[in-house]
C-alpha positions as CSV (number, residue, x, y, z in Angstrom):
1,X,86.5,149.9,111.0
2,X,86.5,146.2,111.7
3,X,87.6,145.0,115.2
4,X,89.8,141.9,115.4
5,X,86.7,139.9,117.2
6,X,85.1,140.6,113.6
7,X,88.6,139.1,111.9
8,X,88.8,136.3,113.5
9,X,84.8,135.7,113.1
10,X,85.7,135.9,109.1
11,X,88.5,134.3,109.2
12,X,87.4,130.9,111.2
13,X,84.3,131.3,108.6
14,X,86.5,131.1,105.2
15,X,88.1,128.2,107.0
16,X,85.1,126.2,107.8
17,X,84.0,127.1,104.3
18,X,87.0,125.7,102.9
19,X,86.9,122.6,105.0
20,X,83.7,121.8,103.9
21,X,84.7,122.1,100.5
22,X,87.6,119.7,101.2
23,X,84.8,117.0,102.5
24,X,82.0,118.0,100.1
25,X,85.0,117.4,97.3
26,X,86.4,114.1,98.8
27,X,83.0,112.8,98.7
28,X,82.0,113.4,95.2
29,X,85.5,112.1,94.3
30,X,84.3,108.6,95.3
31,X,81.4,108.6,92.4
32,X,82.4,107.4,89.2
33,X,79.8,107.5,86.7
34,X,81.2,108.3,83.5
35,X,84.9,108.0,82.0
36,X,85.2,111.2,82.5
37,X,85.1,110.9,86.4
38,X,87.7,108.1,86.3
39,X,89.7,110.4,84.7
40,X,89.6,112.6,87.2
41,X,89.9,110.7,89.7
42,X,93.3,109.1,88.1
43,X,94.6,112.5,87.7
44,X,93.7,113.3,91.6
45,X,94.9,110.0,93.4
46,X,97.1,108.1,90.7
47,X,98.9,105.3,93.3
48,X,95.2,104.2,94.5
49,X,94.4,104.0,91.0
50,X,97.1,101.9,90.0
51,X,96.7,99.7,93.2
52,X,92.7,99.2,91.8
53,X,93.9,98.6,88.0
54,X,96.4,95.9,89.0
55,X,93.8,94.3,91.7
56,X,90.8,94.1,89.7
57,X,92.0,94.8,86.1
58,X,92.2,98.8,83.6
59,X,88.5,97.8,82.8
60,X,86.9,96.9,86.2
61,X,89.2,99.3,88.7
62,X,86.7,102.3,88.0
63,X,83.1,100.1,89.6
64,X,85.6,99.5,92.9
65,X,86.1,103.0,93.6
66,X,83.1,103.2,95.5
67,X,83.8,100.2,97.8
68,X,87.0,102.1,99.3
69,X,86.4,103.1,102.8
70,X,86.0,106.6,103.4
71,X,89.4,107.0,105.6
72,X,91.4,105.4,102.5
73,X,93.7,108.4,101.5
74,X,96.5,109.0,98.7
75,X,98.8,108.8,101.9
76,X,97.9,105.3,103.1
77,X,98.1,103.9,99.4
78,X,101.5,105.6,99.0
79,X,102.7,103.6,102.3
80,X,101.0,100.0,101.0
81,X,103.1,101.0,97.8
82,X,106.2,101.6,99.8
83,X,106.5,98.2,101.6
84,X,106.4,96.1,98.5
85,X,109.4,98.6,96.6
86,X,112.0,96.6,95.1
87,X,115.2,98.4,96.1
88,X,117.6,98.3,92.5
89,X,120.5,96.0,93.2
90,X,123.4,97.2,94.7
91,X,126.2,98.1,91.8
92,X,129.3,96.8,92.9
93,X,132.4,98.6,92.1
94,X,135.6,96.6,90.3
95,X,138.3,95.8,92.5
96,X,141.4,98.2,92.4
97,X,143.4,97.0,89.8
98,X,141.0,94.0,88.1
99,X,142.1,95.3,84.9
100,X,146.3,94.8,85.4
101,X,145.2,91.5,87.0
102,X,143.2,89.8,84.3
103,X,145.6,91.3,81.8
104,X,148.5,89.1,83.3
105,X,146.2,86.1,83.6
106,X,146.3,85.7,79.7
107,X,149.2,83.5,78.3
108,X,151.0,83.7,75.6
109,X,150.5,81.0,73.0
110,X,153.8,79.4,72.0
């Protein structure tokens, strides 16, 4: 029978294995060799993506990848993104009665 010493052993293990898989997997994501990859890596961080197609163009976005800086997260491209958002215009409701109004304006023709 285990001892909770031996739990918590395994269990800060299968974190630090996870973690490096999370860096190990963040690192490869940064290599785009094929189409394939840039596929990938659309699918995985699509606002940094479309931040690199409308900087550098669909055809050239994919040989920039690699001159991100390694801090540059999904996160911080969301919050470029949010400061240029154009807010939709703000729909104005008739005035109370604009209807009985405008039909009075109309006059008769004698």
């Amino acid at each position: 029978m285990a001892n909770n010493r031996q739990f918590a052993m395994r269990r800060e293990w299968v974190n630090y294995l996870a973690q490096i898989a999370e860096e190990d997997e963040a690192d490869a994501v940064l290599e785009i060799n094929s189409d394939e990859d840039w596929f990938v890596f659309k699918n995985k961080r699509p606002v940094t993506t479309h931040l690199l197609e409308e900087l550098f163009g669909n055809e050239n976005a994919k040989y920039h990848v690699k001159d991100l800086h390694e801090g540059f997260t999904e996160a911080k491209a969301v919050e470029i993104v949010s400061y240029v958002y154009n807010s939709p215009k703000k729909y104005k409701r008739p005035q109370k009665g604009a209807r009985v109004l405008q039909f009075n304006s109309v006059q008769r023709k004698e």
